[in-house]
N, C-alpha and C positions, 0 to 999 in steps of 0.2 A: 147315409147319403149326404153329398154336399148339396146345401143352394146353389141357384144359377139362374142368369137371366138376372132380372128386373130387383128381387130383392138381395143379391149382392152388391149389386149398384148402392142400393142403400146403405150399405152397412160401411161402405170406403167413406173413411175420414177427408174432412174436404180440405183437409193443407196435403194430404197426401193425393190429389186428384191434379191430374196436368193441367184439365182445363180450368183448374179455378186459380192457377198460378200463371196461365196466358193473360187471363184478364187482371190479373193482380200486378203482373209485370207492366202492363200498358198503362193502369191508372196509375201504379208509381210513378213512371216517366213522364207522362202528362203535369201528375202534379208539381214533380220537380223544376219540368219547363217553365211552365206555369209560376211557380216561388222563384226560379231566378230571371224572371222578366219583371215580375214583381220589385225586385229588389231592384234590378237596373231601373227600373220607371221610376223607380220612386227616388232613387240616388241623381238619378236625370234632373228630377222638377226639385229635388234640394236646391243640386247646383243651378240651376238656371234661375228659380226665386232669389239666391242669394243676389246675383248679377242684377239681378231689380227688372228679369226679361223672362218671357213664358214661351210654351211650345204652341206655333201657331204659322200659319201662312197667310197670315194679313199683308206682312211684308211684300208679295208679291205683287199689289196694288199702289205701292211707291213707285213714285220716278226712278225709274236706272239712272238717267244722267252722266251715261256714257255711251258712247257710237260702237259700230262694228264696222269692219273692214264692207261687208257685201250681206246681203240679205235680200233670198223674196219674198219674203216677209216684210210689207210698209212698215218700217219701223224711224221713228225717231230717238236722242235721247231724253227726250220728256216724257217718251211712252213709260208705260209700268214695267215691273221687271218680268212680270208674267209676259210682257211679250218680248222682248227682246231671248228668253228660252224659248221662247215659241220660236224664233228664230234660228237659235241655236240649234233645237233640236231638225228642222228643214234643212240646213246648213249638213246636219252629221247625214242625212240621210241622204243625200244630192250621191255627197263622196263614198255613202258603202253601198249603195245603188248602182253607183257608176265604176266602183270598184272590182266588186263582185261581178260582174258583166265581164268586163276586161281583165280581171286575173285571170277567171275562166279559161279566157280567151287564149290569153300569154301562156298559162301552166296547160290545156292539153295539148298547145301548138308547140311546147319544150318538151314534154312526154312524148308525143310521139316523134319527134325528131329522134329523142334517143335509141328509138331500132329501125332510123333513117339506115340505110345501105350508102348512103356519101356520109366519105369521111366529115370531111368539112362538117357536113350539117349536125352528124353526133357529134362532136370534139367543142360545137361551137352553147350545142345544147347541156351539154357533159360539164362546160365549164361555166356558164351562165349559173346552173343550179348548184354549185359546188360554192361559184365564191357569194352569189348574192344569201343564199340561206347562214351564212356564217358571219354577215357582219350586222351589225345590229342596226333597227330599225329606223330607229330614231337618227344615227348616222346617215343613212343612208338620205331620211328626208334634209339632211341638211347639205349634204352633198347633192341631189335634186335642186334645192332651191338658193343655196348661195352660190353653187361652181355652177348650173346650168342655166334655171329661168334667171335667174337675178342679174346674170351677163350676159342679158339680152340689149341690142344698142338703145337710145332713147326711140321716141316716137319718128324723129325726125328724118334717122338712119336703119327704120326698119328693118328688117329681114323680109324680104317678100320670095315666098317659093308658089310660080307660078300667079296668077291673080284667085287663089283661091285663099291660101292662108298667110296671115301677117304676125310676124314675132319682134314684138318691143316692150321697153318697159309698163305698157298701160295694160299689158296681155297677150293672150293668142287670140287671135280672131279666125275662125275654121267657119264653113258653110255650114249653116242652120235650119229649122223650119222658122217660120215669120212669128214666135213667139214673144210673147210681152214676160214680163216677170212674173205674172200674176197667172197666165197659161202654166208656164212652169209649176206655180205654187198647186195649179190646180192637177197636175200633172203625178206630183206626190203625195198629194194627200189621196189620189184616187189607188197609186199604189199601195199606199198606207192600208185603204181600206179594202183593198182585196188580200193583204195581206191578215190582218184582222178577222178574215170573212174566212179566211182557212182555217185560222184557230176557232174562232165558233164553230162551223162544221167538224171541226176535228174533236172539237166537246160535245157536241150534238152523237156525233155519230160513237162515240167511245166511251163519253163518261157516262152520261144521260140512259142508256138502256140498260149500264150496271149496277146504276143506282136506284132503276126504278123500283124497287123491292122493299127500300127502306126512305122514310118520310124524310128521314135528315138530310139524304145522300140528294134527294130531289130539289131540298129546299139550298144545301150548300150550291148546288147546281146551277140551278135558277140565279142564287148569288152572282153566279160569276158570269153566268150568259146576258143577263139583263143587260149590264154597264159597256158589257162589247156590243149587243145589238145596238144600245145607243150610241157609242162612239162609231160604229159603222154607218149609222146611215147619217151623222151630224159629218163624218171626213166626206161621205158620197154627194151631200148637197152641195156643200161647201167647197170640194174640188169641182164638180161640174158647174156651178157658180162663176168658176174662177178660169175654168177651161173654155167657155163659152163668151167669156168677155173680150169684146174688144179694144181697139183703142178708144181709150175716154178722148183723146183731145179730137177725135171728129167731131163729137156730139152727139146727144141722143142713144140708143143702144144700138149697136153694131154687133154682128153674129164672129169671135174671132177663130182664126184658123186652129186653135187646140178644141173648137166643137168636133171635132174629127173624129177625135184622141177617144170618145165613147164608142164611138161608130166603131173603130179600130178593136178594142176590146169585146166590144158584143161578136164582131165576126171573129178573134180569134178563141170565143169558149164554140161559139157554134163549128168553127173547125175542129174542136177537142169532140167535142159531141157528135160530131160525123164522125171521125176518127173511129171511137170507143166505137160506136153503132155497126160502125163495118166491121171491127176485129171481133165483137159478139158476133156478127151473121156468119162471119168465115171458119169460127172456131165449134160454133153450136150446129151449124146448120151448112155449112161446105159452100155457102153462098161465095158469089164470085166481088160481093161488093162494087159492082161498077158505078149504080147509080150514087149510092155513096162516095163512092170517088172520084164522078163527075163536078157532087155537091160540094167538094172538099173544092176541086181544081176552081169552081165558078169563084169560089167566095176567098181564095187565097188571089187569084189577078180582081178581084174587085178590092182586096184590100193594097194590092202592090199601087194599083193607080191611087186610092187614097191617100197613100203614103207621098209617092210621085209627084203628082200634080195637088193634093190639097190641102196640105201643110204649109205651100210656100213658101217654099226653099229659097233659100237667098244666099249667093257670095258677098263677103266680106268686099268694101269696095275701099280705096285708098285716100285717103284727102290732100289737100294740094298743101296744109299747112303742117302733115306729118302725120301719123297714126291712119288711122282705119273704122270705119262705117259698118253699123249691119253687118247679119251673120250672127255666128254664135260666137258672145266673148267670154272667154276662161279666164279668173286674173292669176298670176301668177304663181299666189299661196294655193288657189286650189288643183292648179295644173300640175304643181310639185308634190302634195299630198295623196294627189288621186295614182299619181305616175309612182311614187315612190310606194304604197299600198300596193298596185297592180303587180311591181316585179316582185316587190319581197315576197308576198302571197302565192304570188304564180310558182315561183320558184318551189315551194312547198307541193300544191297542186298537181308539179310536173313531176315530180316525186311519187303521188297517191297514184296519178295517171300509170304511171313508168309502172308501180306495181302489181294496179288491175289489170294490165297487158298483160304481165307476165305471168299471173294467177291463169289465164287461160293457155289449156294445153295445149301442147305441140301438133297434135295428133288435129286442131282446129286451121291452123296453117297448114297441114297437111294438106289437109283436106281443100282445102280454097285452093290450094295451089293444083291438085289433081283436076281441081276443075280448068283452068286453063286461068285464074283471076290473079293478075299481078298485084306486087305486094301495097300497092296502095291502095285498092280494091277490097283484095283480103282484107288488110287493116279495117278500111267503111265497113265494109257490109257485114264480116262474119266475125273478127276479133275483136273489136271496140264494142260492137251493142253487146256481148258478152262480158267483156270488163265492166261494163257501167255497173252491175249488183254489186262490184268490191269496189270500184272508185267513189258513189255517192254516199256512202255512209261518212268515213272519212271527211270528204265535201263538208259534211256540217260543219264540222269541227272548223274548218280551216275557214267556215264563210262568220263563223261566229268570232274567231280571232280576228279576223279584218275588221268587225264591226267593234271588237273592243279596242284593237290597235288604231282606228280611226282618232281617238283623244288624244294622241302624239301628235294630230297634225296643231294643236296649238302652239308647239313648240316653232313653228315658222308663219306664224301668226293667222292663221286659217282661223276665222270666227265659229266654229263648231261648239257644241254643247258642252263639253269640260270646258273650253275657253272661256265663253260668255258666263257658265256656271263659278269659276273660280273668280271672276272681277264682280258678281254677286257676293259671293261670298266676303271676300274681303270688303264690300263695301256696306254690307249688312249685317255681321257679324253673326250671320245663322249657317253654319255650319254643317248641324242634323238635317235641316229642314232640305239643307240643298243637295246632300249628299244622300237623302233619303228619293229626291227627285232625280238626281244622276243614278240612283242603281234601280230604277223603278224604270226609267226611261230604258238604259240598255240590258233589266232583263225582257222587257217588252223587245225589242229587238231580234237578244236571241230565240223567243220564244216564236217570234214569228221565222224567222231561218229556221228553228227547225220543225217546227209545222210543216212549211213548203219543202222543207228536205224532205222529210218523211213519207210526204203524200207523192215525192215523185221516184222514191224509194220504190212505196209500194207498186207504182207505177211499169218499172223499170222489171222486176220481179219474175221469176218463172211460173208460170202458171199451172197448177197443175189440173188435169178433167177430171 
């Protein structure tokens, strides 16, 4: 009779055993990693002793001693260089903020034109996305800002359409809320931190209970959760800070019109939270959700009037000795960055768009049509929420491109964070330190894009009972 069970196990040789060669594979690699970071670290602080210079971020506490084009960020240049990237980096975020919003916008409004039923409107969407996706980027911003803003007349010859917006060389001036720079500043860092606040939650909920088993897996954990809890509630004070402030030159403290901007956001999670509440009653329990979407209907016009009357919207007003007042001013470099971003992006967009349509069967238009729902109807209600599970994955990708394509707007002198980072560099001669800050800053970026993708992935999803 052979052995079996338990003492066979013993008698197998352990180079001949799989799993003592799983783990034999993993500490090799480790330790390889390991021995050539080794070797780069240490070839690193050769060269840089020889230079008579060490790895370090002192330097960020020097005077810059150089300006930016636009900043809401109070900056001078005597400030230190750590703030003028503070700068920079509010500058990158303004443009892939307001980017991402409006490519959106521009790529599903070109996608679905393309199974527009007028000629025209396919032929004009057909060719939009054929020639902008094919010329390159960086072109395309300089054809934005030298053949269009940059041949805008002076102040004194503006362009006026209507008394709402004015186009000259000082900028565009378009109807705004009553915001100071400093509203603004508090405006992003509060997006900053609810974007932050989805990656925690998304570590919280995903990494955190598959770690909880092993002491390391909690403590690597805890690592990474502490340093965004602090950075979330130091952007939350500090934007609300900034969103609450008025004009200083009244005197005294003044409550200014971005205190709104909270109010705004607490009603639109309580709108997500009635939402979800009524689609659990209706799907669990056959419930008719009314009162829930009564609560939805109060608190969407109580935020339309906020919006309406309490921001304090203001036109752009005109001066007798040329140029324009008040409102919302664009200067020029970031009206050509953001515009040139939107269509190239879009273009692509309306591409992913044009596919998820087509991913949804025939047999869906059929069926919309049987019901009596013309093709613009169809399109809202029964084929597009059906597209969106194959349009928003794709999305990521294409909202992460914009956010790295946004470092080309230095090339038409937009103060964004490669820009201000590269007139650091050359005037500091640190190199690592700044480029170790440029890929830390936009993988924080991408990481938050696709957090928020993801979450509205799952969001979007078929559910099953």
């Amino acid at each position: 009779m052979t052995a079996s069970g338990p003492e066979t196990e013993k008698k197998i040789v352990i180079w001949r055993d799989e799993r003592f060669w799983k783990i034999a594979f993993q500490v090799i690699t480790l330790a390889l990693v390991i021995a050539a970071f080794s070797i780069l670290i240490t070839n690193f602080n050769r060269n840089m002793a020889q230079q008579g210079s060490s790895f370090g971020f002192s330097f960020l506490d020097n005077s810059a001693g150089f300006s930016v084009g636009e900043s809401l960020v109070e900056y001078q240049p005597q400030d230190p260089y750590l703030r003028v990237i503070q700068a920079g980096i509010v500058n990158s975020l303004r443009a892939i903020a307001v980017g991402i919003v409006f490519a959106t916008i521009v790529g599903v409004l070109a996608g679905v034109a393309s199974f527009s039923e007028n000629w025209l409107v396919y032929k004009i969407s057909r060719a939009y996305v054929g020639l902008i996706r094919n010329i390159p980027l960086l072109l395309q911003l300089f054809f934005w800002y030298f053949a269009i803003f940059f041949q805008f007349p002076p102040p004194q010859e503006q362009i006026e359409l209507g008394s709402f917006a004015f186009l000259s060389k000082r900028g565009v001036y378009l109807p705004g809320p009553s915001f100071t720079d400093q509203n603004w500043l508090g405006l992003v860092l509060l997006i900053a931190a609810l974007a932050i606040a989805g990656l925690l939650f998304k570590l919280i909920r995903d990494v955190l209970p598959g770690s909880s088993r092993a002491l390391l897996g909690r403590i690597g954990s805890a690592v990474i959760a502490l340093p965004l809890i602090a950075v979330v509630l130091l952007l939350v004070v500090r934007g609300f800070a900034f969103l609450v402030a008025g004009d200083a030159e009244s005197g005294g403290f003044t409550l200014g019109h971005g205190a709104w901007v909270p109010v705004i956001v607490v009603g639109i999670i309580v709108t997500v939270l009635l939402w979800r509440w009524k689609t659990k009653l209706i799907v669990e329990q056959g419930a008719s959700g009314q009162t829930q979407t009564i609560g939805i209907s109060i608190v969407l016009a109580v935020l339309a009037l906020i919006v309406c009357f309490g921001l304090g919207w203001k036109a752009p007003e005109a001066l007798d000795t040329g140029g324009a007042t008040g409102g919302l001013r664009l200067s020029l470099e970031y009206a050509a960055a953001v515009t040139g971003l939107v269509f190239y992006t879009g273009a692509f967009i309306a591409e992913i768009v044009r596919g998820g349509i087509q991913s949804v069967s025939k047999g869906q238009w059929e069926a919309a049509r049987s019901l009596g729902l013309p093709s613009n109807l169809a399109m809202r209600h029964v084929v597009f929420p059906q597209a969106l599970r194959v349009i928003i994955p794709p999305l990521n990708s294409e909202y992460m491109n914009l956010a790295k394509n946004s470092t080309l707007a230095f090339a038409i002198g937009y103060p964004e964070l490669y820009s201000v980072s590269t007139t650091t560099f050359n005037q500091t001669g640190r190199p690592v330190e700044i480029f170790i800050i440029l890929m830390a800053t936009y993988l924080l970026f991408n990481l938050l894009i696709s957090v928020t993708m993801n979450q509205l992935n799952e969001f979007v999803q078929l559910k099953e009972r």
